[in-house]
N, C-alpha and C positions, 0 to 999 in steps of 0.2 A: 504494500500500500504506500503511495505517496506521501510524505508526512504533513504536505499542507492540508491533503485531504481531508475532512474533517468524517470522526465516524457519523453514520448514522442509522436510525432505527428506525422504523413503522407499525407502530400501535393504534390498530383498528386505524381511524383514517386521519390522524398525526402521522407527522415525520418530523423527527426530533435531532438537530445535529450539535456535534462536540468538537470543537475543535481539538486539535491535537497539539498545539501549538501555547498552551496553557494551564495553569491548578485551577483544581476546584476546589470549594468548599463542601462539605455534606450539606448544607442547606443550600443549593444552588445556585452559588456566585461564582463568577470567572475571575479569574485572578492572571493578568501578564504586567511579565516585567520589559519597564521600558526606561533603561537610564539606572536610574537610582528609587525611580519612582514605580508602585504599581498601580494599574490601571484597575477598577474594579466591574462589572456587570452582571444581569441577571442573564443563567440561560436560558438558553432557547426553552427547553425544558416548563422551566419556572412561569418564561414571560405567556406562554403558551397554555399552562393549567391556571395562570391567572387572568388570561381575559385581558379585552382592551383595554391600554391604560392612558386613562384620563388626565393624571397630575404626578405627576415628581416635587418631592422635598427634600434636597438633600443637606445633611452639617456644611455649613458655609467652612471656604477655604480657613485655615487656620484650625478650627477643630480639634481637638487630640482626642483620638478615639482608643479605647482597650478594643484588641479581639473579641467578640461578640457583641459589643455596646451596639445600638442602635446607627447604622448607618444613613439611611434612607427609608422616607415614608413613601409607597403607592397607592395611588388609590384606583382599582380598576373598575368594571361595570361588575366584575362578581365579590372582590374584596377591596377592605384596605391591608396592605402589606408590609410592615417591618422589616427592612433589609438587615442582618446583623453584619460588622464589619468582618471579613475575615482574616484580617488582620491591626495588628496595634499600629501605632503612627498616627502623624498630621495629615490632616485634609489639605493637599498641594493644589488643587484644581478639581472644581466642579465641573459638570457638562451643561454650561448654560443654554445652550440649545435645545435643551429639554423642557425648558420655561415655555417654550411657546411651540414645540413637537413633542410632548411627551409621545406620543404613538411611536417617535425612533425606538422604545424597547420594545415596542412589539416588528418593526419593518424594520432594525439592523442589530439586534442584540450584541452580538459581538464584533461589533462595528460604532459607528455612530449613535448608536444606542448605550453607549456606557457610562456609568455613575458619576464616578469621581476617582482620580489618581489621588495616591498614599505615599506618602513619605513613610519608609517603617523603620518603625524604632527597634524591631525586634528582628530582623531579616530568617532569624533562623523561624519563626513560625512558618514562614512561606514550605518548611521541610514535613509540615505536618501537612498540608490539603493534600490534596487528591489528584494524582495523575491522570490524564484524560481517560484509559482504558478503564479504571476501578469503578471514576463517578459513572464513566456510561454505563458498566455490567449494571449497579446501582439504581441507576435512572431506570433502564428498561424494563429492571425488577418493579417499580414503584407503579410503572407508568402501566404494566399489567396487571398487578392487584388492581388498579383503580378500574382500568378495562373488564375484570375481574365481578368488580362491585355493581354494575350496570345492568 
């Protein structure tokens, strides 16, 4: 396989892709390093069992966040959402284009649709998330109980 390819899966009539090319968290956020700084987003996954999203909130630049602290508020047409950070560090940069496109995390997830870049304090936490292969076995597990449940 390619390594930019990204994997993906098809659960009933979703398709869900992963890039390869970044950590995950078990609560479904994207984690790449770019610099010194990591970028953060929801996946495909996430942005997808949660419906179209209406509003972004994120901790304004400067922020110091612990790992799990509250990162980001969504609010979509099925919930409001709690992003938890996953990782410790400052808030370097918001995605202010989400102010006035919030729907970029549903139309680029792992693109133009992302959170906010992390200055981290802790770099070795980034040793704890999830390599692309473990979160997708994961996901596709989740993503079938729920198909499951229907």
């Amino acid at each position: 396989m390619d390594a930019s390819e990204p994997l993906r899966a098809t659960v009933d009539k979703f398709v869900f892709l992963v890039p390869t090319d970044r950590l995950y968290s078990p609560d479904d956020c994207w984690v790449q390093q770019e610099g010194g700084l990591v970028k953060v987003g929801l996946t495909d996954f996430r942005q997808q069992t949660a419906g179209d999203v209406a509003f972004v909130e994120c901790k304004p630049q400067g922020s110091v966040l612990r790992a799990g602290q509250e990162l980001a508020n969504l609010e979509t047409i099925k919930v409001n959402l709690a992003v938890a950070s996953p990782v410790s560090g400052t808030v370097a940069a918001v995605n202010e284009e989400l102010g006035q496109r919030p729907e970029l995390v549903n139309e680029d997830p792992y693109g133009r649709g992302w959170l906010v870049a992390i200055l981290p304090s802790n770099p070795e936490e980034l040793e704890h998330l999830l390599q692309p292969t473990a979160y997708f076995a994961g996901m596709v597990e989740r993503a079938e109980a729920e198909r499951a449940k229907r």
